[in-house]
Structure formats: structure tokens, C-alpha cells
C-alpha positions as CSV (number, residue, x, y, z in Angstrom):
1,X,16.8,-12.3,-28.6
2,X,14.7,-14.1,-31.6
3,X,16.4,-14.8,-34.9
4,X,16.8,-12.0,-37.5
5,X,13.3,-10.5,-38.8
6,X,11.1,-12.8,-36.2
7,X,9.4,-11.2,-33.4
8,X,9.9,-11.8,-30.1
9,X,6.8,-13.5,-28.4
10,X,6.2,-12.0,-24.9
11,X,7.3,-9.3,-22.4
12,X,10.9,-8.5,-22.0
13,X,12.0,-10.7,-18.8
14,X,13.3,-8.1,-16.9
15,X,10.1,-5.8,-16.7
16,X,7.3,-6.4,-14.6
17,X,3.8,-4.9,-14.8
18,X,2.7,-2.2,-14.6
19,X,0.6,-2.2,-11.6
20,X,3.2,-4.0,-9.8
21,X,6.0,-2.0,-10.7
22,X,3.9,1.2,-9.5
23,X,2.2,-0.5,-6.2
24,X,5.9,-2.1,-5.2
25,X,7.7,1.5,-5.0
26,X,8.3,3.0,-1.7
27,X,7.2,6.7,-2.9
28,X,3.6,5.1,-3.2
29,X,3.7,3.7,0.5
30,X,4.6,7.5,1.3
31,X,1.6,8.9,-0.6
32,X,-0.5,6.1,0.6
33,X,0.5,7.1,4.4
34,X,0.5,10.9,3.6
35,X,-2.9,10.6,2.0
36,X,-5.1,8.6,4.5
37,X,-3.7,10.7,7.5
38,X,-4.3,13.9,5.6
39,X,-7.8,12.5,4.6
40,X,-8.8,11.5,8.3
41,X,-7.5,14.6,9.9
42,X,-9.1,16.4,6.9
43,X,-12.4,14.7,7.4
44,X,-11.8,15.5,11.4
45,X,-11.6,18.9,11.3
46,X,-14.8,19.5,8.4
47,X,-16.8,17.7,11.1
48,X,-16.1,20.4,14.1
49,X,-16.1,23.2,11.5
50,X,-19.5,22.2,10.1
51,X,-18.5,21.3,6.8
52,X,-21.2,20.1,4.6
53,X,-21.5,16.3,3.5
54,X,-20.1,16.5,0.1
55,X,-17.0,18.1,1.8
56,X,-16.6,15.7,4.4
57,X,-17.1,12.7,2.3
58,X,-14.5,14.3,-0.9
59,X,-12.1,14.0,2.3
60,X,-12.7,10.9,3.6
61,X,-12.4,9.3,0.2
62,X,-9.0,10.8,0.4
63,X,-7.9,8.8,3.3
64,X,-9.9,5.8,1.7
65,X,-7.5,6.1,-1.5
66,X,-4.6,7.0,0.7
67,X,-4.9,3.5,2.6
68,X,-5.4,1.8,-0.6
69,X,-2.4,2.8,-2.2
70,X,-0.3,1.7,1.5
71,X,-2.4,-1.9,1.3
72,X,-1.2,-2.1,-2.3
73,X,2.2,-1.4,-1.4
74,X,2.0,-4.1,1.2
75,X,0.8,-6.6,-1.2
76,X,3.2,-6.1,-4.0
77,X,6.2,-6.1,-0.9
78,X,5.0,-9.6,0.3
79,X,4.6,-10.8,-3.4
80,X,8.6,-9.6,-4.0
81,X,11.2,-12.3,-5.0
82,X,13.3,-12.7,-2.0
């Protein structure tokens, strides 16, 4: 901590970003996982129903967000101190 009155310059030490911090927890390689196979069996099943494109694609960029959010989660896990 600074002297008396004079701010501190910088983040704390022990937080990390933001985007990190959310991208690094394991509930966010679940939703990732949960959301891109819901998404592709989603998308799946609009196509032998008949679905219309708007549908089809609104699911598909479920499992597109879905495998975002598990690639992210990868990334941050490499990028960990070990």
C-alpha cells in the first residue's frame, strides 16, 4: 500500500482481468461445451423438421458461441501460471 493520502498507481496485484478471469473458469468450458452441442443438435434437427433459415441459423450461431467460449477457455488454461 502507497503512503497516506497518495493513490495507488495500478491494478491490485492479485486481480486479473476481467476477460481472463471469466474465460479461465471451468463453468465457462461447461457452457461452452453445453452450448455448441445444444446448437449443432439444435441446428440438426430444424434441418429434418423443415425449419426456416432464420431458425436454423439463430441455432447454429448457438453452437458457434458455444465453441467460442470452450476455445477461450482453452486459451486462458494454456496462458495460466504454472
Amino acid at each position: 500500500m502507497g503512503q497516506r493520502g497518495v493513490p495507488r498507481q495500478g491494478p491490485h496485484p492479485d486481480r486479473r482481468p476481467t476477460t481472463r478471469a471469466l474465460a479461465g473458469n471451468n463453468r465457462t468450458l461447461v457452457l461452452g461445451v453445453l452450448g455448441a452441442v445444444g446448437g449443432i443438435a439444435g441446428s440438426i434437427n430444424a434441418i429434418s423438421d423443415g425449419a426456416g433459415v432464420l431458425h436454423i441459423l439463430a441455432l447454429a450461431g448457438i453452437g458457434v458461441l458455444g465453441l467460442a467460449l470452450a476455445i477461450a477457455y482453452v486459451i486462458a488454461y494454456s496462458k495460466r501460471p504454472r
